[in-house]
N, C-alpha and C positions, 0 to 999 in steps of 0.2 A: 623418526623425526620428532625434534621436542615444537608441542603446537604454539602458535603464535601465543603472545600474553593477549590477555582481553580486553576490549576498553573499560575504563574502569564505569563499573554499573551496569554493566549489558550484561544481556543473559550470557551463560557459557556457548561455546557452539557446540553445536552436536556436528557426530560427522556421517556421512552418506557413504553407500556402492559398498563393495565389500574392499579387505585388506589387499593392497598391491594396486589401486588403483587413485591411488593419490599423487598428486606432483607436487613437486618443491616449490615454495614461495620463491619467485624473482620477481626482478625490478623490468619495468614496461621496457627499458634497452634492452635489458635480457632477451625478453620477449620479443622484440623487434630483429632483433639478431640473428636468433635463431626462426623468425619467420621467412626472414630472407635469404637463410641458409637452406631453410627447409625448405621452402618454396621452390627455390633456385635447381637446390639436385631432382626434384620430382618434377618439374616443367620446364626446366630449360632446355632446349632438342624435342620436346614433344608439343609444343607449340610456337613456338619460335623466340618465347618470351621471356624474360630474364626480367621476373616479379618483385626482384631486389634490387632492381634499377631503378631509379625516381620516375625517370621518364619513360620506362616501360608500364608504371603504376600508373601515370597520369594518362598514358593512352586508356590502357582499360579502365578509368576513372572517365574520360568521353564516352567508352562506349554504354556504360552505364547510364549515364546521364540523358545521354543521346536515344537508348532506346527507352528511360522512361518516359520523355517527351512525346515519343513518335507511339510510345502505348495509351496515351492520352492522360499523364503526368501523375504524379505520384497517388495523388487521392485516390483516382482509376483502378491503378492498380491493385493498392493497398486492399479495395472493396472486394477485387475480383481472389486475391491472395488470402481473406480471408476467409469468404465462401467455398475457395475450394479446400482450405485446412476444415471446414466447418465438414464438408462432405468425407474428407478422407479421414481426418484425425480431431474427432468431437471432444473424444476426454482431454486434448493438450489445452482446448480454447476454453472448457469445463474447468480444467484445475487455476486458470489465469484468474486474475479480480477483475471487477470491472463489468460494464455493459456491453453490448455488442458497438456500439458505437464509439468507446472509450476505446476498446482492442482495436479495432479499426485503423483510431486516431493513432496508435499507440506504435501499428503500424508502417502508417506513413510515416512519422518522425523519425522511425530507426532506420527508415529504407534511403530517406534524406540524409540521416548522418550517415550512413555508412557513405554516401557515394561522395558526402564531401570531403571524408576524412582518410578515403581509401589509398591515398599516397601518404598519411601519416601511419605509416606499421606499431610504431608507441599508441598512439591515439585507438588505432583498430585495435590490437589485444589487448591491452585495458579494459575498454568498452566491451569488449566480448567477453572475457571475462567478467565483467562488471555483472553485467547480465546472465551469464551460466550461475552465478550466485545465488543471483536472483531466482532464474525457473527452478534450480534445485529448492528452494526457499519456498516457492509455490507445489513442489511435490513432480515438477514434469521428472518423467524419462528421458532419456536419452533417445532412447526406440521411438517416441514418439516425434522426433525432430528429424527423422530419415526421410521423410516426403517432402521435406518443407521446399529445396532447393527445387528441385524439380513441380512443385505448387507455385513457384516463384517464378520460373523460365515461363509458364502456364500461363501464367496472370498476366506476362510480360506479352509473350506472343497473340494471346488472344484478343487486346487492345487495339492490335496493328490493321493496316489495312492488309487484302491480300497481296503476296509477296513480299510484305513489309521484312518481314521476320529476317534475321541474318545468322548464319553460325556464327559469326565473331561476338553478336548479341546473347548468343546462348552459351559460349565458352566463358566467354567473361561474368556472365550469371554464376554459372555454376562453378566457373575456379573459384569467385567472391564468396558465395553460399561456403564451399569445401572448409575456407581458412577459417572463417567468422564459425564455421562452427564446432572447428579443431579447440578453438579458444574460446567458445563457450563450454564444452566439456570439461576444459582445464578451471575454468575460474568456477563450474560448478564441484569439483572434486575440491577446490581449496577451503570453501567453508568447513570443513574438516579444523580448519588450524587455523584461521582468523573469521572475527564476526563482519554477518552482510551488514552493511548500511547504504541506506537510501539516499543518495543527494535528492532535495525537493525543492522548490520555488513557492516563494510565498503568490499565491495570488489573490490573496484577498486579508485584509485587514480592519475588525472595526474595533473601535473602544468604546465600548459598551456601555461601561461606568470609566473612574480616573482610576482604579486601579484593577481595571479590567476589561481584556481583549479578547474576542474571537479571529482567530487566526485560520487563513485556508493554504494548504497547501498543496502540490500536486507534485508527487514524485516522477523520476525522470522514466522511473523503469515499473514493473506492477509489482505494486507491495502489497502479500497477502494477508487478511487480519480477521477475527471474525468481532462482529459485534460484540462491544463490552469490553475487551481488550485494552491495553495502556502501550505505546512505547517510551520509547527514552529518547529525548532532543538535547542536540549540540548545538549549538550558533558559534561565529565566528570571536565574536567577542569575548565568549567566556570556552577557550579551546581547551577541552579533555576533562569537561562538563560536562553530565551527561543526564538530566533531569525526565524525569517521569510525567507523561500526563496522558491520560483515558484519551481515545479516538474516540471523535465523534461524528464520525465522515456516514457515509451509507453505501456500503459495500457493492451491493447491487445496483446502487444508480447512477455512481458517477466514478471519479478516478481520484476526487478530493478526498484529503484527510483532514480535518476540523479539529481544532485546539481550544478549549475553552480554559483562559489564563489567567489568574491573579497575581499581583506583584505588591510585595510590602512596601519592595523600595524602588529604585531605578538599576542597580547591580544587578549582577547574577543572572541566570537564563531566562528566568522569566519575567524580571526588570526590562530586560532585553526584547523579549519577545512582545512585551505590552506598551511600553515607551521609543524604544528605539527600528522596529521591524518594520519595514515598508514591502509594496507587492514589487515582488523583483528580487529581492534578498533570495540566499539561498543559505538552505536549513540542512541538517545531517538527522535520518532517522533511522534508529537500531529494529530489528525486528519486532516484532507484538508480541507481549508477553500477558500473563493472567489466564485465571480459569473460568470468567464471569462471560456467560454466556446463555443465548435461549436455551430454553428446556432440551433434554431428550425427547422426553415425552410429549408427543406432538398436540395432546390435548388438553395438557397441564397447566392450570393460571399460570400469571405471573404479576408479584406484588413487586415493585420497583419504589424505593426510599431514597431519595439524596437531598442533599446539604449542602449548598454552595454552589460550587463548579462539581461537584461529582452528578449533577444534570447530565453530563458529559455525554457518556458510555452506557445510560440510560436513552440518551437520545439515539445511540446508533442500535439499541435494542429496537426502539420507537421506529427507527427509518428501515429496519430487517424487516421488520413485522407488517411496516405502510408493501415496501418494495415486493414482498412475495404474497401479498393481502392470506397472511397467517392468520385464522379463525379463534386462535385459543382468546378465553378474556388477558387483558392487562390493566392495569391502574399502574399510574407512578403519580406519588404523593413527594409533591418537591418544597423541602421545609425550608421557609428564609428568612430573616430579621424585619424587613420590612417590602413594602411594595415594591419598592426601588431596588429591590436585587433580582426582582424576575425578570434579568435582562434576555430571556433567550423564550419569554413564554408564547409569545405568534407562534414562533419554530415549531415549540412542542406540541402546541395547541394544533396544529396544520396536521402535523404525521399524525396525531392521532386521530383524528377525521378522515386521515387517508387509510389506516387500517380498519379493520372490519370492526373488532372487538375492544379498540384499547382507550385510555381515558385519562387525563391528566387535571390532579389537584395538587394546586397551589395551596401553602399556609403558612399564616405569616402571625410572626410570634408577636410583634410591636406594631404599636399605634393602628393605623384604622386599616382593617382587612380589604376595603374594598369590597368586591363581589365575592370572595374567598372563605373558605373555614380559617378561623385565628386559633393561636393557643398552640400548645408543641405540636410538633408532627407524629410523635406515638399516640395521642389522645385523640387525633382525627383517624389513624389508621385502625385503631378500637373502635372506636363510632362507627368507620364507614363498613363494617362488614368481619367475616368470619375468614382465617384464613391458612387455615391447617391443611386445607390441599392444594395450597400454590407455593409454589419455588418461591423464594423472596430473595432480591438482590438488596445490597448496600453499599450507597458509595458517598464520601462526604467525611470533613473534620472527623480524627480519630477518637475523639471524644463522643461524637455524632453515633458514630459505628461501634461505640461502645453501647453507651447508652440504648440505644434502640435494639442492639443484639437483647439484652437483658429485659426486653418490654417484650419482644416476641416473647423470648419465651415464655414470659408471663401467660403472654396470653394463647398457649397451646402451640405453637409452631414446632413443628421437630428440630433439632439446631440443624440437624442432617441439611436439611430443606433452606439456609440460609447463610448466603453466597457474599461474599465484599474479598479482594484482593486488597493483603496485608499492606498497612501505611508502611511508607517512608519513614 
């Protein structure tokens, strides 16, 4: 099979599972066709139901509905569904992003969409698919999704009162579980030949300066990233555009991903994203790319330098380090024109109060410092100390990350030890 084309600017995709166990790219009719063809030969005569009938969908679409109510509604469930994947299958809830409370969340919404969309056969393997993309993207198994259906009848009956519980409640679980996860298998074997991307919702939006925004978003499904990292954003405006910018979200505490944005003009994506983007918008994000990341070495400094908006991916180092209260020192020395560009320093200044060891300097090259060190930001990171046994990241104007590369070394750093994912 020749693989899909890419979008243009996203990483290539790699592909998962071994050879033979790839499916053909079709269209959600396809899909639907053959679910109801599928469905049809393997349950019709063994339950009386004919799944490719609209209105044999929308009865098990009641019963669904009906026994989440009567298990004390979706929230309930979801808590009690996730606690028992937490007790049977640790490593699935392990390789997901997010908090315990995000997954949770993360849960009742799919258990919601599913039962609303469960008479639309397009809509369900899409979305299942959508999602098999997804966990294959986060690293799940397969094997590890074998309890899930049966954690789920679980979750379901154990809400009820006694005698609550119905077989028809537990047939229509587990036929619903069976197909959603036929079609999660299939959309996770297809990243092989097309790249994942994330639909997200903007829900938060500030303009920080006039030609700059921080932007929050939260993806529909769990997008894995590690701190440091950059992806690529589409918006509707500017379609099969596909622009770069560091995450600055915090892996560990919430399900947001955070965009820190400049715009020269009003065009273009990031025109787009800092002039024209309201909370409610919906944004397209490609996988996480880049090598900029915490140490290996769990007791190894770390010097962090940015320039501008490359605060970014500094900051979700910042929110790793707050979130697992990680011991190592940090310093991020954030170099800017003047006072008026530390649009993000409370934020910074908060995480590093919230980590054990980390500390943020400001310095500002024009007019009155303020409370700050003034003057370049290589001349303050000379000053403030010796630093030949910390990892150093760099993010910020390529000029920036020019120049500052050549001052380390100056001043003894190994290059080995000094980290910036290549400009645009």
């Amino acid at each position: 099979m020749t693989p899909a084309p890419a979008v243009p600017g996203v990483a290539p995709v790699r592909p998962i599972g071994p050879p033979g166990t790839e499916f053909p790219s079709v269209t959600p009719a396809e899909y639907a066709a053959h679910f109801a063809r599928d469905t049809t030969r393997r349950h019709a005569g063994a339950d009386g139901m004919d799944p490719g009938d609209t209105r044999a969908l929308q009865d098990t679409q009641r019963l669904l509905s009906t026994s989440l109510t009567f298990a004390g509604g979706v929230d309930e469930v979801a808590e009690r569904l996730w606690r028992a994947l937490l007790q049977a299958q640790p490593d699935l809830l392990t390789a997901l992003p997010g908090t315990a409370d995000s997954q949770r969340e993360q849960l009742a919404r799919a258990l919601t969409w599913l039962v609303h969309r469960l008479d639309d056969p397009p809509a369900v393997v899409a979305g299942a698919g959508q999602l098999g993309a997804v966990l294959a993207e986060c690293g799940v198994q397969w094997s590890q999704l074998s309890l899930v259906g049966a954690a789920l009848a679980e979750a379901m009956r154990a809400g009820m009162a006694p005698g609550a519980w119905r077989q028809d409640f537990d047939q229509a679980w587990r036929w619903a579980w069976q197909h959603v996860y036929e079609w999660i298998v299939h959309g996770g074997t297809l990243i092989a030949y097309q790249p994942t991307v994330w639909e997200s919702e903007v829900v938060g939006h500030e303009l920080r300066r006039p030609d700059l925004a921080v932007v929050r978003l939260r993806p529909f499904l769990p997008m894995p990233y590690r701190p440091g990292q950059y992806a690529r954003v589409e918006v509707d405006a500017v379609p099969g555009v596909w622009r770069p910018y560091s995450l600055a979200g915090a892996v560990h505490a919430d399900d947001v991903i955070e965009l820190h944005v400049r715009a020269k003009t009003e065009a273009g994506v990031s025109g787009t994203l800092v002039h024209h983007t309201r909370p409610g918008d919906r944004i397209r994000i490609s996988r996480a790319e880049g090598d900029m990341g915490l140490p290996a070495e769990p007791g190894r400094g770390m010097l962090m330098i940015a320039g501008d908006t490359g605060v970014a991916p500094m900051k979700a180092m910042l929110a790793e380090l707050a979130a697992v209260q990680d011991t190592r020192p940090a310093v991020l020395f954030w170099g800017v024109r003047n006072l008026a560009e530390l649009y993000d320093i409370d934020a910074l200044t908060a995480l590093a109060r919230q980590a054990p060891r980390a500390t943020v300097v400001p310095v500002v090259a024009e007019g009155s410092p303020g409370p700050y060190p003034s003057g370049l930001v290589t001349d303050a990171v000379a000053a403030y100390g010796e630093w030949s046994r910390h990892e150093v990241y760099l993010a910020g104007p390529p000029l920036m990350l020019a120049a500052t590369s050549i001052a380390l070394r100056q001043l003894g750093v190994d290059p080995d030890r000094i980290h910036h994912d290549a400009p645009e």
